[in-house]
N, CA, C and O atoms as CSV, one atom per row, in Angstrom:
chain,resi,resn,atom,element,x,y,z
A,1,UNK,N,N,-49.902,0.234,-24.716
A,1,UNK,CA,C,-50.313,0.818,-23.466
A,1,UNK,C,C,-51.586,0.114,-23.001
A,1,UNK,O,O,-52.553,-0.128,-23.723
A,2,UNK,N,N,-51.454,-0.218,-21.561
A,2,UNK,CA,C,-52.786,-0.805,-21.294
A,2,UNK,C,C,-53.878,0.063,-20.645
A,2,UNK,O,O,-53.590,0.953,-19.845
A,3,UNK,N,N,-55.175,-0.229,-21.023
A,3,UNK,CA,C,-56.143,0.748,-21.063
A,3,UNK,C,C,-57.550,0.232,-19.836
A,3,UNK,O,O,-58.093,-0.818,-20.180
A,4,UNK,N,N,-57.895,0.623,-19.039
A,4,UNK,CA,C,-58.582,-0.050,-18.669
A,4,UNK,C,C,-60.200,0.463,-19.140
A,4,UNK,O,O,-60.624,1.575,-18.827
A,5,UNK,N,N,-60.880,-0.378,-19.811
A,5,UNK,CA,C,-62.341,0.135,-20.390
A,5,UNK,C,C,-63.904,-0.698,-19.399
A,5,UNK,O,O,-63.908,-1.616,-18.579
A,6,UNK,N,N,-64.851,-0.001,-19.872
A,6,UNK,CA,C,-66.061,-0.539,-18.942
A,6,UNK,C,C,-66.786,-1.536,-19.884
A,6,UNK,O,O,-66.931,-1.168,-21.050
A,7,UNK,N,N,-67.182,-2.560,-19.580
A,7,UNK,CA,C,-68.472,-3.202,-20.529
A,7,UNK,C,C,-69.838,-3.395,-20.064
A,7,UNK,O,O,-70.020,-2.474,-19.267
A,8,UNK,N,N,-70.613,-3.912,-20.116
A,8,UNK,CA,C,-71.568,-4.476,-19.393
A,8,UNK,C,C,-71.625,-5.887,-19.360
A,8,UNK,O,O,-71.534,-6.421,-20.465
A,9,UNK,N,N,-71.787,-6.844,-18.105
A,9,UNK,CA,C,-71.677,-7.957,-17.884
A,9,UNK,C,C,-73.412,-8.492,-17.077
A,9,UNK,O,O,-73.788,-8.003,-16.012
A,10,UNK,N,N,-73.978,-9.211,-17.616
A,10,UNK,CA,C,-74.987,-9.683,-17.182
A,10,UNK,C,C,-74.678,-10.588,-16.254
A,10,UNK,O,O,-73.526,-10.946,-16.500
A,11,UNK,N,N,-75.017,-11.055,-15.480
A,11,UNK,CA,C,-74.658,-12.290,-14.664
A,11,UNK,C,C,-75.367,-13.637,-15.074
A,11,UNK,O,O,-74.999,-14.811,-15.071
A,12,UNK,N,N,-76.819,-12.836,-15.514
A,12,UNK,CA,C,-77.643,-14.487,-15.707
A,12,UNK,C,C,-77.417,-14.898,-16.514
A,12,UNK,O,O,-77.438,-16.113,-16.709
A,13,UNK,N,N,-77.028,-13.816,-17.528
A,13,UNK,CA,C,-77.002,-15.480,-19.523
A,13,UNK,C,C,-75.078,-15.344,-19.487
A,13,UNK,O,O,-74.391,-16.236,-19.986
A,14,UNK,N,N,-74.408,-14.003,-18.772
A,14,UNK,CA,C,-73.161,-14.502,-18.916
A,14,UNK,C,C,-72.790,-13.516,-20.378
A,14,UNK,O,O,-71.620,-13.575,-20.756
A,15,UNK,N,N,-73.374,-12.980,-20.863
A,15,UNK,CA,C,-73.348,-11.982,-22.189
A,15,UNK,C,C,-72.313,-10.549,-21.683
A,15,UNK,O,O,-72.491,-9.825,-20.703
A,16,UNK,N,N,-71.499,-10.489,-22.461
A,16,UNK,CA,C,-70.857,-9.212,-22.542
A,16,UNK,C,C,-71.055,-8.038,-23.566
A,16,UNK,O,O,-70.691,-8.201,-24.731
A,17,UNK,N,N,-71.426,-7.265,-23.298
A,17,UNK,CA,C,-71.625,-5.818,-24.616
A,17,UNK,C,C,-70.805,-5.040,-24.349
A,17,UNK,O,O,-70.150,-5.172,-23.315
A,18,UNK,N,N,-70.626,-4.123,-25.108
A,18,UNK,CA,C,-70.507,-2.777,-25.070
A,18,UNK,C,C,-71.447,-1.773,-24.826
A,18,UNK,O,O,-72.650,-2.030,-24.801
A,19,UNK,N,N,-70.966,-0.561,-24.629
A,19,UNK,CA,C,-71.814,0.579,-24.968
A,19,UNK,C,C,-72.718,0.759,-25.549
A,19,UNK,O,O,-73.713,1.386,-25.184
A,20,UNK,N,N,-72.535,0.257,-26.523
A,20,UNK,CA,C,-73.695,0.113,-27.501
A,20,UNK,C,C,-74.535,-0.941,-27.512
A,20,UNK,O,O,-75.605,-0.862,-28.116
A,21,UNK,N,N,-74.176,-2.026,-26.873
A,21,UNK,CA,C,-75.285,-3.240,-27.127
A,21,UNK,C,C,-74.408,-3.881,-27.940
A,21,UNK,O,O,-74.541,-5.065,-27.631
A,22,UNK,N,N,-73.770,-3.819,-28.609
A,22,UNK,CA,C,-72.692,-4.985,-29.529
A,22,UNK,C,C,-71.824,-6.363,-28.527
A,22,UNK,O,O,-70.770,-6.432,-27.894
A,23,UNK,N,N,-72.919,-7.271,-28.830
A,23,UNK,CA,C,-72.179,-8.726,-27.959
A,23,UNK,C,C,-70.461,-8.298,-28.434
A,23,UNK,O,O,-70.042,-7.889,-29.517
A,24,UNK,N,N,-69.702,-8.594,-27.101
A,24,UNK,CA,C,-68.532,-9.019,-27.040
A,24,UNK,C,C,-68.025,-10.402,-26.726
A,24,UNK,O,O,-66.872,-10.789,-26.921
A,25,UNK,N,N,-69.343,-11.332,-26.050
A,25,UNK,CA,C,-68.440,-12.651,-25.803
A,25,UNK,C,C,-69.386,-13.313,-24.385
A,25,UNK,O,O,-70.213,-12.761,-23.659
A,26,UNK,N,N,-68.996,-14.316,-24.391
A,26,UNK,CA,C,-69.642,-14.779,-22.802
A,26,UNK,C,C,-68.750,-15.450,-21.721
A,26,UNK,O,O,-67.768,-16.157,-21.946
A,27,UNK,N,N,-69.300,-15.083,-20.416
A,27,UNK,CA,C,-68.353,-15.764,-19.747
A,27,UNK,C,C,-69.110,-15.604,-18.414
A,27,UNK,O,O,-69.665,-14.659,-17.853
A,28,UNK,N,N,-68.853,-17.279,-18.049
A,28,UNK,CA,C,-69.930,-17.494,-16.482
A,28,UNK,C,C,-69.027,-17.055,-14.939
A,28,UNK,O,O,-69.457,-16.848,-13.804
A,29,UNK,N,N,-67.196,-17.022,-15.672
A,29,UNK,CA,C,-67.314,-16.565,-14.294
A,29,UNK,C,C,-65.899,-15.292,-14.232
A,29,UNK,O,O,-64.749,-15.261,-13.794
A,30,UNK,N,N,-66.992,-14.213,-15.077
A,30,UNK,CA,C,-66.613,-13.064,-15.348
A,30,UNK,C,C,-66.605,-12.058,-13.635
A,30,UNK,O,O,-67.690,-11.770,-13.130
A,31,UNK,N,N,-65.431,-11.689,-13.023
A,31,UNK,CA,C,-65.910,-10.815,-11.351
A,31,UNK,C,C,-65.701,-9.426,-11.996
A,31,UNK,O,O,-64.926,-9.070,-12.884
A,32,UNK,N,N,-66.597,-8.772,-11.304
A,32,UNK,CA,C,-66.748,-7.045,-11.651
A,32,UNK,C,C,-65.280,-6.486,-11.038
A,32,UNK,O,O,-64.877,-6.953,-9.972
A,33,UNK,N,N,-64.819,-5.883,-11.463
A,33,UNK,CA,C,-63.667,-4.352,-10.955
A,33,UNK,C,C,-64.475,-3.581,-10.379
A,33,UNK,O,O,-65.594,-3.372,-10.845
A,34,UNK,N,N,-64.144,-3.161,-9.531
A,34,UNK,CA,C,-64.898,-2.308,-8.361
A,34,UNK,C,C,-64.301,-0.814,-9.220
A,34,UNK,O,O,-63.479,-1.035,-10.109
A,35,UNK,N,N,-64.586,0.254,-9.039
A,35,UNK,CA,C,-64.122,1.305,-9.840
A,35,UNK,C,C,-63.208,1.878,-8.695
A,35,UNK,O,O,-63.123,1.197,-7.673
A,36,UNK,N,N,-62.639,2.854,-8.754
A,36,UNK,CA,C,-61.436,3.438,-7.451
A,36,UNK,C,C,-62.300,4.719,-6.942
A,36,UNK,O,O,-62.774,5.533,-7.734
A,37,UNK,N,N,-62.454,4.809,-5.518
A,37,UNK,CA,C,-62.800,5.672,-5.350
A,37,UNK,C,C,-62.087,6.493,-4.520
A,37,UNK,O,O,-61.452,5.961,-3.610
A,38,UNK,N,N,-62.052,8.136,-4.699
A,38,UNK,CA,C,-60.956,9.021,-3.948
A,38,UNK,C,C,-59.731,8.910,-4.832
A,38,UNK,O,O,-59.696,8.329,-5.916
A,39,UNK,N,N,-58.676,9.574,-4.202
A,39,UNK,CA,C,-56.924,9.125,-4.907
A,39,UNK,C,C,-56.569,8.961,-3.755
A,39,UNK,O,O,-56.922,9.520,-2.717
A,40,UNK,N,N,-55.454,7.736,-4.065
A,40,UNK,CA,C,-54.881,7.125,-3.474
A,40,UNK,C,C,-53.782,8.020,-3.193
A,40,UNK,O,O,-53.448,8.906,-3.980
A,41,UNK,N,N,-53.055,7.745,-1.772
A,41,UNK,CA,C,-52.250,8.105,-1.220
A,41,UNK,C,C,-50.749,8.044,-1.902
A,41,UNK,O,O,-49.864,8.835,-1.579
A,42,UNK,N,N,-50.566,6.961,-2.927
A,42,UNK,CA,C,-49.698,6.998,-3.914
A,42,UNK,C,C,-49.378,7.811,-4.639
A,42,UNK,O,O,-48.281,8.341,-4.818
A,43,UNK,N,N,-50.818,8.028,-5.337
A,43,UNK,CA,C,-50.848,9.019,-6.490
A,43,UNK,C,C,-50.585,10.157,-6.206
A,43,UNK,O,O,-49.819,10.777,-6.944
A,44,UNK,N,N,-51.308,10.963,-4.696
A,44,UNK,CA,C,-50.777,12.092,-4.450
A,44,UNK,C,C,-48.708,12.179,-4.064
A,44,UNK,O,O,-47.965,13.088,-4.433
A,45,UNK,N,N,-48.458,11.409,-3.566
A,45,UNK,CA,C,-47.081,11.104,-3.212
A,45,UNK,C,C,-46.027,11.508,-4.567
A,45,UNK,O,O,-45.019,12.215,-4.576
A,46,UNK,N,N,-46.774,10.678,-5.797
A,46,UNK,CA,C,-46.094,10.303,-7.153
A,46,UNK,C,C,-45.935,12.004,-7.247
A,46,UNK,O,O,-44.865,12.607,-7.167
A,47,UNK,N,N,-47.271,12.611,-7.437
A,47,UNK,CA,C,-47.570,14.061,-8.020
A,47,UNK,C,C,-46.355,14.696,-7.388
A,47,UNK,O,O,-45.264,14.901,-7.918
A,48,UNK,N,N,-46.886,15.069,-5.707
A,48,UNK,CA,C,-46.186,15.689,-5.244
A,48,UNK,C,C,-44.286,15.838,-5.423
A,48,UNK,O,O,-43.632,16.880,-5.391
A,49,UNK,N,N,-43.866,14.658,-5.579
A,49,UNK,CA,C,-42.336,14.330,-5.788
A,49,UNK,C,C,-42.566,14.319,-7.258
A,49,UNK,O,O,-41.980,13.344,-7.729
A,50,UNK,N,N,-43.264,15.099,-8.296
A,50,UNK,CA,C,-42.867,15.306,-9.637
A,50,UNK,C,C,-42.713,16.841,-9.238
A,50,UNK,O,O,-41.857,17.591,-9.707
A,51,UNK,N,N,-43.488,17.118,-8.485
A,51,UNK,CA,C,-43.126,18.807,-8.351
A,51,UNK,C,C,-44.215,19.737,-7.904
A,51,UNK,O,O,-44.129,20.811,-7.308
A,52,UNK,N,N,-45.654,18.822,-8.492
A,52,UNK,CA,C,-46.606,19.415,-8.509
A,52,UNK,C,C,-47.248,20.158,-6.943
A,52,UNK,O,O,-47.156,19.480,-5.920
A,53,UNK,N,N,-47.733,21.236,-6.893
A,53,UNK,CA,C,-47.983,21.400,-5.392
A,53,UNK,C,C,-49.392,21.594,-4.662
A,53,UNK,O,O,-50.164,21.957,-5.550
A,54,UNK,N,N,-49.842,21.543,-3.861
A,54,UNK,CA,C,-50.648,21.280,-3.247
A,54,UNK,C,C,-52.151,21.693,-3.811
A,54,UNK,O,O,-53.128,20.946,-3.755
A,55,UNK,N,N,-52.139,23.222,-4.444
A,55,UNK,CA,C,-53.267,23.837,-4.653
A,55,UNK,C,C,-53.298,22.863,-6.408
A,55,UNK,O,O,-54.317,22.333,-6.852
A,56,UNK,N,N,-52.202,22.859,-6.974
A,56,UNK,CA,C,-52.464,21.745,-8.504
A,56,UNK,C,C,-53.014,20.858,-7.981
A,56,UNK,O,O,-54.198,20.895,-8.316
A,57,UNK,N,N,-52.789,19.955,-7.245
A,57,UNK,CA,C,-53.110,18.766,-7.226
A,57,UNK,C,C,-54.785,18.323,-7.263
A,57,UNK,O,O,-55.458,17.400,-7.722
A,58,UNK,N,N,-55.077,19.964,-6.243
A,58,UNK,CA,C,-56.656,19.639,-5.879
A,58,UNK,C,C,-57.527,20.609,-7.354
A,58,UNK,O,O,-58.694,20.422,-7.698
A,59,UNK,N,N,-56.751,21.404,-7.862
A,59,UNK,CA,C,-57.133,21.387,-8.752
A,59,UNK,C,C,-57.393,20.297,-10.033
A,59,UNK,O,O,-58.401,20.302,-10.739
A,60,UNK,N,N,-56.343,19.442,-10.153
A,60,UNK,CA,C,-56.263,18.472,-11.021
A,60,UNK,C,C,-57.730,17.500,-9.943
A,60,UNK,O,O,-58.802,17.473,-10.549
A,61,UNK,N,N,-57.736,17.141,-9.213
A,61,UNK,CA,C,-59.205,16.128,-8.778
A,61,UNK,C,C,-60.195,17.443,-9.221
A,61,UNK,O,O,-60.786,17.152,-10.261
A,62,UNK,N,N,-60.404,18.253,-8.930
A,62,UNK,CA,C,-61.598,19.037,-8.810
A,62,UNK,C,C,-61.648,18.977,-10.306
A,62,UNK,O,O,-62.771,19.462,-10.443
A,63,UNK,N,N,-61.351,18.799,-11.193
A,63,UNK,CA,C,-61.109,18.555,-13.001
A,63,UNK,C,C,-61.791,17.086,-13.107
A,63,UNK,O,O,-62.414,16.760,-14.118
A,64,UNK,N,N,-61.673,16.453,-12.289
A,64,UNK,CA,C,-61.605,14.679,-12.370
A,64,UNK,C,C,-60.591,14.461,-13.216
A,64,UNK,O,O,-60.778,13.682,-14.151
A,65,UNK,N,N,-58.850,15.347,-12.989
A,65,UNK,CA,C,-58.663,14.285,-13.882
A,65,UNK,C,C,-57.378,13.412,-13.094
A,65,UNK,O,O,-56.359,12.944,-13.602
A,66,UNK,N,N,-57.745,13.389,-11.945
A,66,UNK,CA,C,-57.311,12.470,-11.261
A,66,UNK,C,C,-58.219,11.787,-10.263
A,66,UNK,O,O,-57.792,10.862,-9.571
């Protein structure tokens, strides 16, 4: 399953960590992922045609877990 995770990316030395500060690697021409903001018009679409209904849905964001 693919997972998408956060690191930290410096730009000037090109250093990758973790969370913790543990080097992962370097790379000069590493571009940031913008994070998603809101839900997408998809996702509500997907929900909705699984069954789920209107007051779930905003419950499930108001959770963050969508």
């Amino acid at each position: 399953m693919k997972k998408t995770i956060t690191l930290n990316f410096d730009p000037a030395t090109g250093q990758i960590t973790d969370a913790n500060g543990t080097f992962i690697g370097t790379n000069s021409i590493a571009v940031p992922v913008e994070p998603e903001t809101g839900v997408s018009i998809d996702k509500i679409c997907k929900l909705r045609n699984a069954g789920f209904t209107a007051e779930e849905i905003i419950e499930l964001h108001r959770k963050e877990v969508i």
